[in-house]
Structure formats: structure tokens, C-alpha cells
C-alpha positions in Angstrom: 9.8 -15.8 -3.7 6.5 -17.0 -2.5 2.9 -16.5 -4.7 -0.6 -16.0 -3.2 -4.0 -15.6 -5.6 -5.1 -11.9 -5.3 -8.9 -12.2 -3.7 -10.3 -15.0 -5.5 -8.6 -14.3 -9.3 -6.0 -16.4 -10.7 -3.8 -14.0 -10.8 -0.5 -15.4 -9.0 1.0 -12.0 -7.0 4.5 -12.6 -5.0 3.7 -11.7 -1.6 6.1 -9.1 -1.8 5.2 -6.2 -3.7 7.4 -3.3 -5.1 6.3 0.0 -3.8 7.5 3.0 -5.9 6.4 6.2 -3.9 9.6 7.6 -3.8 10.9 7.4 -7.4 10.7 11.2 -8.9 11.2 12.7 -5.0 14.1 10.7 -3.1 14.6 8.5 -5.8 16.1 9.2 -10.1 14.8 7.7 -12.7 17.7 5.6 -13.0 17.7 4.1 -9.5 13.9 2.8 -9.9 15.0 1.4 -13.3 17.6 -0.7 -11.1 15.0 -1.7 -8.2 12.9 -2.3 -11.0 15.1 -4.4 -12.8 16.5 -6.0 -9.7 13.4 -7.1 -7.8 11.6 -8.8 -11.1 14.8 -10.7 -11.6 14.2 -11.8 -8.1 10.4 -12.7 -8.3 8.8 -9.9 -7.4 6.2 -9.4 -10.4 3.9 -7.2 -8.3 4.3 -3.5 -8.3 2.2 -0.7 -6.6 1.8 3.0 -7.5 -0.6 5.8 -7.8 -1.7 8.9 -9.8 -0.8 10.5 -6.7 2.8 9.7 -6.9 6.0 10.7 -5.7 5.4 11.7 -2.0 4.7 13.9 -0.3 2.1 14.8 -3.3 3.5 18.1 -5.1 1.9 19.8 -7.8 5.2 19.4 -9.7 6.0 15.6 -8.7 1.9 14.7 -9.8 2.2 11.9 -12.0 6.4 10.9 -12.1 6.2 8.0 -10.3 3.9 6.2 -13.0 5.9 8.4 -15.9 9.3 7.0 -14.3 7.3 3.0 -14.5 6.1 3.7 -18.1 9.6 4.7 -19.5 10.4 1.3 -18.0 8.1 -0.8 -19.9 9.0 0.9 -22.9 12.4 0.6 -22.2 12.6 -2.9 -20.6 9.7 -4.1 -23.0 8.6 -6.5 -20.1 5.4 -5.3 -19.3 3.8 -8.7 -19.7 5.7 -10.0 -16.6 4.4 -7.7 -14.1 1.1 -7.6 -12.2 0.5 -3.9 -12.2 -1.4 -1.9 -9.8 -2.2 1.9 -9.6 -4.7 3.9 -7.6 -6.7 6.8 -8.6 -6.6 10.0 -5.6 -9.9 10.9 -3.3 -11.0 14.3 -3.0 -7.5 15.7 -3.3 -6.2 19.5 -3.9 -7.3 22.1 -6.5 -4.0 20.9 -9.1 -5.5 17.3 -9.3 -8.7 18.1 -11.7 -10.3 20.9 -10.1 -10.1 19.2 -6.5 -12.8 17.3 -4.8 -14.5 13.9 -5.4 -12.7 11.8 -8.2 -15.3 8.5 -8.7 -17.8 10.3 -11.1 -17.2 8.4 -14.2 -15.9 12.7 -16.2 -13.3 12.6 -13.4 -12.2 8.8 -12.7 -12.6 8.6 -16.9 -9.4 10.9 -17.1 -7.7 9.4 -14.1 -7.8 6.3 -15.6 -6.8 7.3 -19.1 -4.0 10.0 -17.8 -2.6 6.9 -16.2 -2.3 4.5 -18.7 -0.6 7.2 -21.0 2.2 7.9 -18.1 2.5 4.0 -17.9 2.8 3.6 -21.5 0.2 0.4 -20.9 -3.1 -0.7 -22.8 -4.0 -1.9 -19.1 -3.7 -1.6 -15.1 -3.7 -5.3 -13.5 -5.1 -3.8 -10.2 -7.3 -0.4 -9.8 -7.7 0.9 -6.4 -9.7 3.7 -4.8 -6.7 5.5 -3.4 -9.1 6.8 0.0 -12.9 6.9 0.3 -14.7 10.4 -0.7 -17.1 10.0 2.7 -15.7 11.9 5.6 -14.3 8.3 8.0 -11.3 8.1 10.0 -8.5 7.3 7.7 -4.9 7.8 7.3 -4.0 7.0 12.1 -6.3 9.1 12.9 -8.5 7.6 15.4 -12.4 8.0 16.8 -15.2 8.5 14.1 -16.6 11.8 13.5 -19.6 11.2 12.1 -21.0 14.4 10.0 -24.9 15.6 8.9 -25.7 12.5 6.4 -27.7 15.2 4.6 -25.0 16.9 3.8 -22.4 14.3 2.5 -21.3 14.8 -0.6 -19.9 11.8 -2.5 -20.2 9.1 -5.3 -22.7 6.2 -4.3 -20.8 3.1 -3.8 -22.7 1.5 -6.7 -22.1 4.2 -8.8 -18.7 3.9 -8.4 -18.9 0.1 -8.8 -20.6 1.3 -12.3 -17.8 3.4 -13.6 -15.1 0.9 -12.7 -16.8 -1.8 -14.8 -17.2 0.8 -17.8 -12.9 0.2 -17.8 -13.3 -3.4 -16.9 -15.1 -3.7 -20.1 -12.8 -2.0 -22.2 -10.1 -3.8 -21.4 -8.0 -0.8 -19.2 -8.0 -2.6 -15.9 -8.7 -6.0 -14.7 -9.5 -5.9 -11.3 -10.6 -3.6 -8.8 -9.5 -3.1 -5.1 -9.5 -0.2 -2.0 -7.3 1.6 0.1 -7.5 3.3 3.2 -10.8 1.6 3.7 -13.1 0.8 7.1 -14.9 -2.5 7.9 -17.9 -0.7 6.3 -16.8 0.6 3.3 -15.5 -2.8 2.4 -18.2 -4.8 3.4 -20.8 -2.6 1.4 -18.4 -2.5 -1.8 -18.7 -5.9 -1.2 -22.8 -6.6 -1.1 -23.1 -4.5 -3.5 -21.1 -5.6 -6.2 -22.8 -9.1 -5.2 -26.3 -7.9 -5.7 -26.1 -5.7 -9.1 -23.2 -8.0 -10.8 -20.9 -5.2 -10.9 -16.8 -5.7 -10.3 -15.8 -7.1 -7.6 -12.8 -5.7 -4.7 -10.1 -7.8 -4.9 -8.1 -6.4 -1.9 -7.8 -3.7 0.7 -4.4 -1.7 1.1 -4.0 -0.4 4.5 -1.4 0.2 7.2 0.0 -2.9 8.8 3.3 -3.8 11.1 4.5 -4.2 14.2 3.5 -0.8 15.4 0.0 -0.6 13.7 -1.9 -3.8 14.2 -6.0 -2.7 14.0 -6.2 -4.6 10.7 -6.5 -7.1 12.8 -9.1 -5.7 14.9 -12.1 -6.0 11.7 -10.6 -6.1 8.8 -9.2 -9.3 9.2 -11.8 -11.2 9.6 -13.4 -9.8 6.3 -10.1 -10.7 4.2 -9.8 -14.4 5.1 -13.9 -15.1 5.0 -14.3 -12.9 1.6 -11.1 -13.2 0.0 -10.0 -9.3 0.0 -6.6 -9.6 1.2 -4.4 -7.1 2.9 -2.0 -5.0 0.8 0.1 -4.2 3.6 1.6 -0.9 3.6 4.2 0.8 5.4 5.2 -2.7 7.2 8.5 -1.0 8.4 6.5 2.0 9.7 8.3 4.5 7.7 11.8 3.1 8.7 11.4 2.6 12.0 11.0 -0.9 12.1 14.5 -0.6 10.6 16.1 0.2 13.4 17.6 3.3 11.5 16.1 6.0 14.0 16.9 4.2 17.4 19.0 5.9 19.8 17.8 9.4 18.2 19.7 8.8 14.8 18.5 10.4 11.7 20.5 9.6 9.1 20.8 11.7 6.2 18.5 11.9 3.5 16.0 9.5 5.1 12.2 10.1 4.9 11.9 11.6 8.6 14.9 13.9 8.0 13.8 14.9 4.8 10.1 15.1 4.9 9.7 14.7 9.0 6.6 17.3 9.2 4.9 15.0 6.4 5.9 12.0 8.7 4.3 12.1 11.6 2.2 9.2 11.7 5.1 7.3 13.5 6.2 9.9 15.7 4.4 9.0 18.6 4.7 8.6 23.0 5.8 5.0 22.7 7.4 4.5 19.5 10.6 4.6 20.2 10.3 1.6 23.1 8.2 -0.7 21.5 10.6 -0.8 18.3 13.8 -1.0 21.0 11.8 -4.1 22.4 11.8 -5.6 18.9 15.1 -4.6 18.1 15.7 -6.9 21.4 13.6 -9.9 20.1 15.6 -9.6 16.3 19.0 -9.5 18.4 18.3 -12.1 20.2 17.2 -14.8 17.8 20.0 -13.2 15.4 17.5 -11.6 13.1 17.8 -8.4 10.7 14.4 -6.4 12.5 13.6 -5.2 9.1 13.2 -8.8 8.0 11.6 -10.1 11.2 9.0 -7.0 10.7 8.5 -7.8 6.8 7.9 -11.9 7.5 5.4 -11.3 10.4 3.5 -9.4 8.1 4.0 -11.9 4.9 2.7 -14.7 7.3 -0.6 -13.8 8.2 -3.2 -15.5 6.7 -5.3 -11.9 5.8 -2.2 -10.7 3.9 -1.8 -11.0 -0.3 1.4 -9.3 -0.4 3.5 -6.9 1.7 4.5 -3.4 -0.1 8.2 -2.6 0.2 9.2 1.4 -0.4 13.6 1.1 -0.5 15.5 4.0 -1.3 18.8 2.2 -1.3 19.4 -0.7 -3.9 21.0 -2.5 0.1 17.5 -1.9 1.4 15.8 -3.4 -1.5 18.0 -6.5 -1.6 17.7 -6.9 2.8 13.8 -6.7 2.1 13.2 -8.6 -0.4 15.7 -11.5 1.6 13.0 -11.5 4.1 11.2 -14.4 2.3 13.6 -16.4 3.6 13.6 -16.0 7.1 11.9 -18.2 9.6 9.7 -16.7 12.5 9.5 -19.7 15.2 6.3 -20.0 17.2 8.7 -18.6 20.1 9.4 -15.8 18.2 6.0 -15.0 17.4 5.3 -15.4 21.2 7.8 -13.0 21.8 6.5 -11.0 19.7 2.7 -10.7 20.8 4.5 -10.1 24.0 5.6 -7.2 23.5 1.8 -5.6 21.4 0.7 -6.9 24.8 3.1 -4.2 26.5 2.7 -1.9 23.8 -1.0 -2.4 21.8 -0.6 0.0 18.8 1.3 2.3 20.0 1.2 4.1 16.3 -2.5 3.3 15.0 
């Protein structure tokens, strides 16, 4: 396994994280015991979840995925080896206290408390603003609607900054980071944590693979200069970058053919050509294209660690054998090629 610093801690993170959405929807609890057992005897000591979690967000599925994680720890009693990180929701639906913003310190003060008790932890490693409250284009959707500034209706950036280092300095979390965030928000989180001593953003997680590369449009930039690195999300684009839906297979019991309305983010005009063109680079150079996705992600300098989401202990074990593989500078040619051909196609 390989290690990288998250943002400018000295907290060693493998650059492969453990992503956990599924466990409580697709997945028992038993199965993420075994990926959770599986992938920390295999160096993976970074995990991600969320308040929010399993997916798609039910009422009745709020909060298993970090019950399913604490039953773990209290089962495993190897808390101390993992780097933990959680995320508390935005302005999320009526069952998720009351609905609306979550950073005033009443609301993000129960999150944080509500989730240590499901985690049966003293302390979150990472914290992280699950999406901003202010209305920005998040989540693919593209173009920036910008609304009456009068009327906006959400928790200062400092303020928020405020609450969080109310938990830093009780011990509940250790650092802080973002999701789902712009340029802006991250830059501002950024200047203003510098000016009023307040905790400091540790990393962004956002979308990032071979069919979704505008991290690298601003974000980038921002991550290697300031040390916020990429949590990379979804780097198989929901499967796709598998290889599993090619040729207009859906195999049973995958996310698209259980949950395809929820989805939808990948189901887009050129999808299905750009990954075939991948699908040709990995055959060519006799490559896995799960792996050759995962390691062009792990590679880039602006990434901390790429999130894996398997359902299947085979997935897990193919992903997390990605480390391993070696992308030539003709590969990665190849590769760039084909954004050329196809920029984005799923942004």
C-alpha cells in the first residue's frame, strides 16, 4: 500500500480509502465486517462514511452505515488503527433534524455527537462538510445559477469554522475537510481560517475519474499549492469504469440495476464510447480497466487518497490490487488521448 500526509497533518492516510456507502442498503452487516477486516489487513487504514449513510439516503437506512462501522470497533477493538472520516449532511430533508441548513453549532452539535454514538468512538479523525448550504452547482450539474444574495440563507463560512473548532477542542474530531465544494468555497474556507486562527480544511472530496476530470480544471491547482488534497470519489464512475455495463449489460443487483433512477449522473450521450475506448487502452496493454482507472487517479499529484465503494469481497480485493499496477508514460498518453476525443463526457 502506498501513504500520503492528509493536507499538511502528519497523519499518514493509504492512498486508498475504504468507502462504506453501501453497507446497510446492498451490503449486511457481516459483508462490511469482512471488507472491513480484509482491507485493514491489507493497509488500507483510511475509511470514509457519512451521517448520511447507506445510499440512496432513506429515512429508514439514516445512520446504518456508521452503526454497521461502530459495531466493528467494538467488535474488532481496533479502532486505534484506522484514520476515520465521517461527514455531517447540507440542507437535507425534513427526517434529518427538521431539514434545512446543518452548520449552526444546535444542529452540527447533534450531528457530531449522534455520530460518535453510532461509531461507538471518543473521536472522528476527519470531519467533512458533506455539501455547501449556499445554492452552487454541485453534485454534475453544470453552469452557475447565481440567486438574490439578499436572500441566501446560510451559515457564514467563519461561523462554521467556529463550530468546528468548538469539537476540535473537545477532543471529537481532529481535522476538518469539504465535499462537494467549488474553487470559491475552498479558497475562502481557506483565508478565513488563516486570518481568525480557526481549523483549518484538510482536504476536498469530490468526483474524479476518467469520465469526470474538472478537478483538474481549478481545483487542482488549489490542492498541490495549499495542501487540500483530493478525496477522489466515485473513480470507477459508478461501475462503469468497470467495464460491467459495456455492451448494454446490467448485471444483477448492481447499483444501475438496482437504484438506476438515483444513478443518473453517468448515464450520459457519450458514456458508453469513451469507457469502450478505455476498455481498448486496458486491453491493450493487458490491464484490469478498473485498476487502470483506480491508478490514474492515485497518481496525480492533487490526490490524498482514492475512495473505493465494492459490493463484492472480488471487487474489493481487484481494487485494492490497483496499487500495484504501473501506468507507462504511453499509457497515460493514450489515455489523454482519448479526454481529448471525449473531454468530460460525465461532468
Amino acid at each position: 500500500m502506498n501513504y500520503k500526509k492528509l493536507g499538511n497533518t502528519d497523519l499518514d492516510v493509504s492512498t486508498i480509502s475504504l468507502g462504506t456507502m453501501t453497507w446497510g442498503e446492498q451490503n449486511t452487516q457481516q459483508e462490511g465486517f469482512e471488507q472491513m477486516d480484509y482491507a485493514l489487513d491489507h493497509g488500507i487504514n483510511f475509511w470514509d462514511t457519512a451521517e448520511l449513510y447507506s445510499v440512496p439516503p432513506k429515512e429508514k437506512t439514516y445512520g446504518h452505515t456508521e452503526i454497521i462501522i461502530g459495531n466493528w470497533f467494538k467488535k474488532s477493538k481496533r479502532r486505534d488503527k484506522v484514520v476515520l472520516a465521517s461527514k455531517v449532511a447540507g440542507p437535507m430533508r425534513a427526517y434529518l433534524r427538521g431539514g434545512g441548513n446543518n452548520y449552526g453549532i444546535e444542529k452540527i452539535t447533534q450531528a457530531v455527537n449522534d455520530s460518535l454514538k453510532r461509531l461507538q468512538t471518543d473521536y472522528i479523525d476527519l470531519y467533512q462538510l458533506h455539501w455547501p448550504e449556499r445554492n452552487t452547482n454541485m453534485f454534475g450539474r453544470l453552469g452557475y445559477d447565481h440567486k438574490d444574495i439578499d436572500n441566501e440563507n446560510w451559515n457564514e463560512f467563519e461561523d462554521v469554522l467556529g463550530n468546528l473548532k468548538k469539537f476540535v477542542d473537545e477532543g471529537k474530531i481532529r481535522e476538518v475537510g469539504l465535499s462537494n465544494e467549488t474553487p470559491w468555497g475552498v479558497s475562502k474556507f481557506l483565508e478565513i481560517s488563516k486570518e481568525k486562527k480557526l481549523p483549518r480544511m484538510m482536504s476536498v472530496q469530490n468526483p474524479y475519474n476518467l469520465l469526470n476530470r474538472t478537478y483538474e480544471i481549478g481545483l487542482a491547482e488549489i490542492s498541490v499549492r495549499d495542501q487540500i488534497g483530493l478525496l477522489a470519489y466515485s473513480p470507477l464512475a459508478s461501475g462503469y469504469l468497470s467495464g460491467k455495463y459495456r455492451n448494454n449489460q446490467m448485471p444483477k443487483n448492481s447499483r444501475i440495476e438496482r437504484d438506476g433512477d438515483f444513478w443518473t449522473r453517468y448515464i450520459k450521450p457519450h458514456t458508453n464510447t469513451a469507457v469502450d475506448a478505455y476498455f481498448e487502452i486496458a486491453k491493450k496493454y493487458n490491464l484490469n480497466l478498473a485498476q487502470m482507472s483506480l491508478k490514474f487517479c492515485e497518481i496525480q499529484p492533487f490526490v490524498t487518497s482514492v475512495i473505493i465503494g465494492a459490493t463484492t469481497m472480488e471487487q474489493l480485493k481487484t481494487d485494492i490490487e490497483s496499487v500495484n499496477v504501473n501506468l507507462t508514460e504511453e499509457i497515460i498518453k493514450e489515455i489523454n488521448e482519448i479526454q481529448n476525443i471525449y473531454p468530460n463526457p460525465c461532468p
